[in-house]
FIVEXDREN-179849 format. One record per residue (C-alpha): residue number from 0; residue in one letter; chain; y, z, x. Coordinates in pm, 1 decimal. Example, Ala and Ser with C-alpha at 12.3 -4.5 7.8 and 13.67 -1.06 7.14 Angstrom:
BEGIN
<node 0 A A <-450.0 780.0 1230.0>>
<node 1 S A <-106.0 714.0 1367.0>>
END
This chain:
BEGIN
<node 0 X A <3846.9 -7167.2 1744.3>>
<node 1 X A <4165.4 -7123.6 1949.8>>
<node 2 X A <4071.8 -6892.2 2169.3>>
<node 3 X A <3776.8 -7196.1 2260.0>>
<node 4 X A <4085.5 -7441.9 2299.3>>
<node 5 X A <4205.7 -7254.6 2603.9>>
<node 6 X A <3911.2 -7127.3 2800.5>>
<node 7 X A <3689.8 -7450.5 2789.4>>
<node 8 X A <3545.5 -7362.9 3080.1>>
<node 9 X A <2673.9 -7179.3 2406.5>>
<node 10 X A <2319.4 -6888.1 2267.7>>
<node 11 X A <2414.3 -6731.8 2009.5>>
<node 12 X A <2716.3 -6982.1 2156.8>>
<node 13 X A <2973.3 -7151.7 1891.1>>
<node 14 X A <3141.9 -7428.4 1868.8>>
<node 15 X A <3459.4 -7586.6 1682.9>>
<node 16 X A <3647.6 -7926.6 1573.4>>
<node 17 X A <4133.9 -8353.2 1263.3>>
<node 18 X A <4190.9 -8523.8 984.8>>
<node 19 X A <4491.6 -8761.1 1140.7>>
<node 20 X A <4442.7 -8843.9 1485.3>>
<node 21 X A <4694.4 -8641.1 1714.4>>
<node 22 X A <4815.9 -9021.7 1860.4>>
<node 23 X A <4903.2 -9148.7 1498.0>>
<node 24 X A <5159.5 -8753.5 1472.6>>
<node 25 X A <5314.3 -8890.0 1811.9>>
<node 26 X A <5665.5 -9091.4 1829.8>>
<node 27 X A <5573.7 -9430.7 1992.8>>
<node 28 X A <5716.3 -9474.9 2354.7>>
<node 29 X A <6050.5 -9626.0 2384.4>>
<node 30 X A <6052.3 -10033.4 2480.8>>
<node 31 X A <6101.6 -9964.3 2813.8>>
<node 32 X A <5868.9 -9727.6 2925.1>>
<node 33 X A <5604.0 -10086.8 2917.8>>
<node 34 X A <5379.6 -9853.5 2711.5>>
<node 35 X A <5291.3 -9850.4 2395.7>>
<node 36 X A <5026.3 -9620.4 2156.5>>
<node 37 X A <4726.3 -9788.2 2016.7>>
<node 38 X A <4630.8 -9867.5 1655.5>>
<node 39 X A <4387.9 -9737.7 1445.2>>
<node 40 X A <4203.4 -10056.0 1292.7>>
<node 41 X A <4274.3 -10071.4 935.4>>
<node 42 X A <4554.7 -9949.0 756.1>>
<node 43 X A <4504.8 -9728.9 498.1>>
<node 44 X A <4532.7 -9397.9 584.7>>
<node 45 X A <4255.1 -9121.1 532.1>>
<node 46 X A <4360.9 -8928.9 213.4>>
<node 47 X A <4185.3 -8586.0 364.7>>
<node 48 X A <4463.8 -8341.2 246.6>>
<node 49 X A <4292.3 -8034.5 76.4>>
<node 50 X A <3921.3 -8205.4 63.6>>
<node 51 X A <3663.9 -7950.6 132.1>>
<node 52 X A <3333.8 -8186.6 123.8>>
<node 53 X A <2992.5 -7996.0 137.3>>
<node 54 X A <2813.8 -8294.3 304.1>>
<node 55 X A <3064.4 -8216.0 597.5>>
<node 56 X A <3019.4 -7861.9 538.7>>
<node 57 X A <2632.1 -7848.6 514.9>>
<node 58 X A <2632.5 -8071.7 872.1>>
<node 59 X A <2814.0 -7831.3 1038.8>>
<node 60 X A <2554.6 -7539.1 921.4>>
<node 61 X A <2246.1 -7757.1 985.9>>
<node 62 X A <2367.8 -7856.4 1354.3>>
<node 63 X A <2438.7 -7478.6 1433.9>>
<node 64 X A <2113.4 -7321.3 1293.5>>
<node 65 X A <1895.6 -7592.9 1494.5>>
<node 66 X A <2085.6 -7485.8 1839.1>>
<node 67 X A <2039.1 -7165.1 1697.6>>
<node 68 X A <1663.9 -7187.9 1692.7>>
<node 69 X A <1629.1 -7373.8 2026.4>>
<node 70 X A <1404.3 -7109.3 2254.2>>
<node 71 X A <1608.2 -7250.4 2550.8>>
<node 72 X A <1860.7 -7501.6 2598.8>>
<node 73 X A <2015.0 -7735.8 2891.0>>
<node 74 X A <2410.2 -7870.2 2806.1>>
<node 75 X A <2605.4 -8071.0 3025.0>>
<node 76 X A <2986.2 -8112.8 2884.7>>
<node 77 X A <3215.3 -8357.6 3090.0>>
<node 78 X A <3545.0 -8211.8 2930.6>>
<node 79 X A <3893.5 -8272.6 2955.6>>
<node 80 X A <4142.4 -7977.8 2851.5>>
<node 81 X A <4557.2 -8054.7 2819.8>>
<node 82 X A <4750.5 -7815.3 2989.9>>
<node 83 X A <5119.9 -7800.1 2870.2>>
<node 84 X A <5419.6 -7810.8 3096.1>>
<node 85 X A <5717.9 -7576.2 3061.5>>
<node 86 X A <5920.0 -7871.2 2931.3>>
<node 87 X A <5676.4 -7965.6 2694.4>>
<node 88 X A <5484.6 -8292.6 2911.6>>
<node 89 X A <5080.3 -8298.4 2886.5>>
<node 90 X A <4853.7 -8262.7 3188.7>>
<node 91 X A <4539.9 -8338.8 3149.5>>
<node 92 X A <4239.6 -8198.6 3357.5>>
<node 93 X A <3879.5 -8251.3 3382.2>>
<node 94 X A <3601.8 -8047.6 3386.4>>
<node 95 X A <3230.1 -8058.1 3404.2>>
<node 96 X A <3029.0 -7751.1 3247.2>>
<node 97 X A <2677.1 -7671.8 3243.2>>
<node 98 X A <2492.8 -7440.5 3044.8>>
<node 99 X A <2165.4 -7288.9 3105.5>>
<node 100 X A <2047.1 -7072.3 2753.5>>
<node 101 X A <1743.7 -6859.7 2637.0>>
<node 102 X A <1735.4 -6530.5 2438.8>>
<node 103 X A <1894.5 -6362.8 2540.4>>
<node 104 X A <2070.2 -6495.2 2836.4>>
<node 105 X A <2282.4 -6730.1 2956.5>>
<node 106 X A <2427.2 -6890.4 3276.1>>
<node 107 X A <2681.0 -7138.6 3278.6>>
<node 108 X A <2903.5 -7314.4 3539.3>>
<node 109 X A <3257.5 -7478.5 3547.0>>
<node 110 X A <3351.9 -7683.0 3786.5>>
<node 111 X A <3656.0 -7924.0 3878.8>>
<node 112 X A <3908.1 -8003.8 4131.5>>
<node 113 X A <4113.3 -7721.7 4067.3>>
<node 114 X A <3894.4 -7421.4 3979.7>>
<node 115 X A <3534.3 -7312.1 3912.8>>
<node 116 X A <3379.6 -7001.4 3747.6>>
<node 117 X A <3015.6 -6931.1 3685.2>>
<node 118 X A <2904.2 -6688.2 3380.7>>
<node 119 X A <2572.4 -6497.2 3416.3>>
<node 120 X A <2412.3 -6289.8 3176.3>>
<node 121 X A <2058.0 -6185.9 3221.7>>
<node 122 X A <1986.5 -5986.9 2943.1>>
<node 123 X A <2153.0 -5689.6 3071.0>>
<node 124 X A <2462.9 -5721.3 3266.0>>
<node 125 X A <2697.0 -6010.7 3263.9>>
<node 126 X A <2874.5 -6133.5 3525.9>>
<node 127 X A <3247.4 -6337.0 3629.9>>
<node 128 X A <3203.4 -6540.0 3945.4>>
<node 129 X A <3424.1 -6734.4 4108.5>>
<node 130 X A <3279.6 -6923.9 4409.2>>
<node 131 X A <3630.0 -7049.0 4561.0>>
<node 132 X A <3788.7 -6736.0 4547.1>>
<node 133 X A <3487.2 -6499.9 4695.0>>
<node 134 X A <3477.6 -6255.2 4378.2>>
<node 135 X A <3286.4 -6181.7 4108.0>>
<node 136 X A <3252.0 -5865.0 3840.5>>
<node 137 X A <2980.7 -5712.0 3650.9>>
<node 138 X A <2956.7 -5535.3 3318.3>>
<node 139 X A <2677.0 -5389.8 3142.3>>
<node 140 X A <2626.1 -5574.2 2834.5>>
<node 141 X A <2456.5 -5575.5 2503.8>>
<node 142 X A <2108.8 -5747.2 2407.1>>
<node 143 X A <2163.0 -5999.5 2256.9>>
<node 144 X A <2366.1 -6339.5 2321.3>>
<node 145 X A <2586.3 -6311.2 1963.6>>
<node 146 X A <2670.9 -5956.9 2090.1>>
<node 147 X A <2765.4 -6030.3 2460.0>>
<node 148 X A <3020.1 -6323.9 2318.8>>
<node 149 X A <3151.7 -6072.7 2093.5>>
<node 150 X A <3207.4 -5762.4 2367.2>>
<node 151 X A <3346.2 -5965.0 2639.7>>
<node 152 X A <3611.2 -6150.0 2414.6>>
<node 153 X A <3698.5 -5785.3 2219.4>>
<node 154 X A <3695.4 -5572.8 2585.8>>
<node 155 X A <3791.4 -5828.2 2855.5>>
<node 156 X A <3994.5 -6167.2 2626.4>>
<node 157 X A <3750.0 -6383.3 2809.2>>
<node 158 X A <3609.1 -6663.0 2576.7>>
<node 159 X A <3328.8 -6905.8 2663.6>>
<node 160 X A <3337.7 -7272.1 2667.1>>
<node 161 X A <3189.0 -7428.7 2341.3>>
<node 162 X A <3076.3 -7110.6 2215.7>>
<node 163 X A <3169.9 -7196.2 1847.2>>
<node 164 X A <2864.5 -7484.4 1821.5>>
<node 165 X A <2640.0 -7192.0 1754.8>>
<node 166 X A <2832.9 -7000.8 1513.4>>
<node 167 X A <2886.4 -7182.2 1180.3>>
<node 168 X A <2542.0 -7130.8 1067.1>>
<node 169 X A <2550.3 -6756.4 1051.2>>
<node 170 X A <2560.8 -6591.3 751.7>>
<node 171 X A <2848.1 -6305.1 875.1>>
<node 172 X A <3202.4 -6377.8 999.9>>
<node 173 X A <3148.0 -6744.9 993.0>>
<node 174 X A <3107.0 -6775.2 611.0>>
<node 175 X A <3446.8 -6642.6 588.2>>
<node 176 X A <3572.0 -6970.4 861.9>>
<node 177 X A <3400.7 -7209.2 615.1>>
<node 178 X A <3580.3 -7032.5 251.3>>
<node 179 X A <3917.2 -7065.8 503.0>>
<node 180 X A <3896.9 -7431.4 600.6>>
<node 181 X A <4197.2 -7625.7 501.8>>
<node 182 X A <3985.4 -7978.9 499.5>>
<node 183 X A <3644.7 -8095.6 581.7>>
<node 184 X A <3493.0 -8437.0 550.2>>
<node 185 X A <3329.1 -8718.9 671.8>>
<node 186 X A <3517.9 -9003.0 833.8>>
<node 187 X A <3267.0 -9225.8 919.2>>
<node 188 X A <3017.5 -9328.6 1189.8>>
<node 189 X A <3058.1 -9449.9 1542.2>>
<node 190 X A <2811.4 -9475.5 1869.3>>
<node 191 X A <2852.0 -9240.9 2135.5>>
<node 192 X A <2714.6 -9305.5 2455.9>>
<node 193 X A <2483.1 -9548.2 2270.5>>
<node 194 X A <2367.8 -9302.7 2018.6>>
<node 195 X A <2465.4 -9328.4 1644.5>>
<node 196 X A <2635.7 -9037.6 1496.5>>
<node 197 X A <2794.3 -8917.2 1201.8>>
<node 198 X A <3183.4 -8820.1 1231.6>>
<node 199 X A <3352.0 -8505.0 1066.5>>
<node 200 X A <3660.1 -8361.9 1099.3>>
<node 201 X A <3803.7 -8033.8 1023.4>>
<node 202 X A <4119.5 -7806.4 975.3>>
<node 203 X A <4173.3 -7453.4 1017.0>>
<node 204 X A <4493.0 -7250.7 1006.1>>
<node 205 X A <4628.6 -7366.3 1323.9>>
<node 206 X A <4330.2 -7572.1 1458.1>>
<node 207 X A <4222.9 -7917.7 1413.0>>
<node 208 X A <3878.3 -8033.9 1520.1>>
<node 209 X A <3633.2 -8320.2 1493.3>>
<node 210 X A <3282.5 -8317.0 1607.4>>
<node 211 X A <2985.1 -8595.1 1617.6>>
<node 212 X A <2625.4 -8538.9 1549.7>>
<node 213 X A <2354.3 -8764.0 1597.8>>
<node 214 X A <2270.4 -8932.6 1253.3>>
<node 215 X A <1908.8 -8942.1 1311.5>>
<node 216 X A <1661.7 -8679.9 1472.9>>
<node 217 X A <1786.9 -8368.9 1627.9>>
<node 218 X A <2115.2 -8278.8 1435.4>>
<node 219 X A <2286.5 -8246.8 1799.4>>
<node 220 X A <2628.3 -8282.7 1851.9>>
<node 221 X A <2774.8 -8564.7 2097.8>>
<node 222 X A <3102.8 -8541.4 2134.5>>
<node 223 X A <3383.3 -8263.0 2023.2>>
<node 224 X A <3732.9 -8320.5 1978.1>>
<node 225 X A <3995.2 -8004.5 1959.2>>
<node 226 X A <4366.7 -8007.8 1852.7>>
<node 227 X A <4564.3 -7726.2 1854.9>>
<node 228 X A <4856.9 -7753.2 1580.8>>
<node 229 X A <5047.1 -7422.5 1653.2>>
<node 230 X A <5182.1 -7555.8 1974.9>>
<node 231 X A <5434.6 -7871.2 1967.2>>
<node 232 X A <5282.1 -8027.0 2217.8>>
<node 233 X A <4947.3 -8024.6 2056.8>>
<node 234 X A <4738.8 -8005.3 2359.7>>
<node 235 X A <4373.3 -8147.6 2286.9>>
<node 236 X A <4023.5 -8074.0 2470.1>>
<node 237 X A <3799.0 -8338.3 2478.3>>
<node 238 X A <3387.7 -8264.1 2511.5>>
<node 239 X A <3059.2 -8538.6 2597.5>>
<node 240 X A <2761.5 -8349.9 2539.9>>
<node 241 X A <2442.8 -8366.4 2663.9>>
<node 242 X A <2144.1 -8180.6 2566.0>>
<node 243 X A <1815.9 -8039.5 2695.7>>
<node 244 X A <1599.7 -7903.8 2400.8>>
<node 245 X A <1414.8 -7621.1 2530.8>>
<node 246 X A <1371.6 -7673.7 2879.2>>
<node 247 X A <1118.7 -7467.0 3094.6>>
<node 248 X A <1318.7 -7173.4 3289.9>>
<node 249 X A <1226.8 -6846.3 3476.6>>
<node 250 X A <1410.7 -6512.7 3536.0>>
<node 251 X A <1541.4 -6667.3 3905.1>>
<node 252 X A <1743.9 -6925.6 3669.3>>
<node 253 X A <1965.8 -6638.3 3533.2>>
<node 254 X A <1975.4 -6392.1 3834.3>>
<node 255 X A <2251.6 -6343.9 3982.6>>
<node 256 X A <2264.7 -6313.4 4353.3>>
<node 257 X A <2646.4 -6259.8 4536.0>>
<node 258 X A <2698.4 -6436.9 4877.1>>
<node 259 X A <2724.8 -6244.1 5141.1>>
<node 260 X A <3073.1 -6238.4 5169.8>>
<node 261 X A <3179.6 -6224.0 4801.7>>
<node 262 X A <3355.3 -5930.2 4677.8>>
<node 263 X A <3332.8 -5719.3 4352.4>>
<node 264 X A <3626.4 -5601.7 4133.0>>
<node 265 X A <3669.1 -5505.6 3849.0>>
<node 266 X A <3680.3 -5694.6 3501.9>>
<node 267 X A <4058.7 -5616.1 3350.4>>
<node 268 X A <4044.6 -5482.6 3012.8>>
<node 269 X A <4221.1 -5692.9 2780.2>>
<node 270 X A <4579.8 -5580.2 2683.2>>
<node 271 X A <4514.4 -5662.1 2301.1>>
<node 272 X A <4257.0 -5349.7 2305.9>>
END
């Protein structure tokens, strides 16, 4: 789930979720800063410490095995990712990523002010492109979506944005996440962009997340909230999701075709190897 945290830039894809909101952890701001944190309504607090609910559980599985079984899908996420300062302050940036998927393949784009990277994998060979910078590298790759996510994290440390969403249906390393989770429940409802969903929230080791499916239809999920506990700071990324359930799309839609004056390097291998 961490390694999701700081790409954030789906498939096979994954994707991961806090029992106490990350605001209600933070010191309020002194009198004269003029600002002040805002209040939860109610005041008793969520006794979530140690609960392992398998409605919450059994959500989570039923959301990933229907993305799982999509033929194709269409995601737009308009994401915001904290980025910590050297002396500790929160920046936060926005993003906007969309995601093209069929099996196997997958092509998706990330795009804000300050960078943008495009993904491609057509089956066969997956691809790093950066359209500011002019470069881009290829890899052969594996044939199937599950595998490609696994290769190019293990070779090259790179980790795709919301990949997790797919994962906690499958029977293999997953099942393992869901015996490890520290918490999982249900904390209520709420509408999200004028859809009703169904709000969990879990714990990892070192990860807090919280994600929103729609309560009625298609178990998709809405929004996704991440927290990562190991670092002081606890920098959070923020996802509004859109979906396109399988959407008509040809081999052009995952080709990958360099401009002219792009240049190819090579993919570094990850120092972890």
């Amino acid at each position: 789930m961490k390694r999701l945290l700081y790409t954030t830039l789906a498939t096979g894809l994954t994707i991961a979720l806090s029992g106490t909101p990350v605001a209600a952890q933070d010191p309020a701001p002194p009198p004269e800063s003029g600002m002040s944190m805002p209040q939860a309504a109610g005041n008793d607090p969520i006794a979530n410490e140690g609960v392992i609910d398998d409605v919450a559980v059994d959500a989570l599985k039923e959301m990933s095995n229907f993305l799982m079984s999509a033929k194709t899908l269409g995601i737009v996420s308009e994401g915001s990712l904290d980025v910590v300062t050297n002396d500790g302050q929160r920046i936060q940036l926005d993003g906007v990523t969309t995601y093209k998927v069929r099996k196997p393949g997958f092509v998706i784009d990330y795009a804000s002010d300050i960078k943008s990277r495009r993904f491609i994998y057509d089956g066969k060979t997956f691809t790093v492109y950066s359209p500011k910078l002019g470069f881009y590298a290829s890899v052969p790759a594996p044939g199937t979506n599950k595998e490609v996510l696994d290769t190019i994290y293990q070779k090259f440390g790179i980790s795709l944005p919301l990949e997790d969403l797919f994962r906690w249906g499958d029977s293999g390393a997953n099942a393992d996440r869901v015996k490890a989770l520290k918490s999982a429940y249900q904390v209520g409802t709420a509408t999200i962009d004028g859809v009703e969903t169904d709000h969990y929230a879990f714990r990892e080791e070192d990860v807090d997340w919280e994600v929103w499916i729609q309560s009625s239809g298609d178990p998709l999920p809405k929004k996704l909230v991440i927290v990562d506990r190991s670092d002081p700071a606890r920098p959070t990324f923020t996802s509004r999701l859109k979906w396109q359930i399988n959407p008509a799309y040809s081999d052009a839609d995952f080709a990958f075709t360099p401009d002219a004056n792009a240049k190819k390097i090579q993919l570094a291998t990850y120092k972890g190897e």
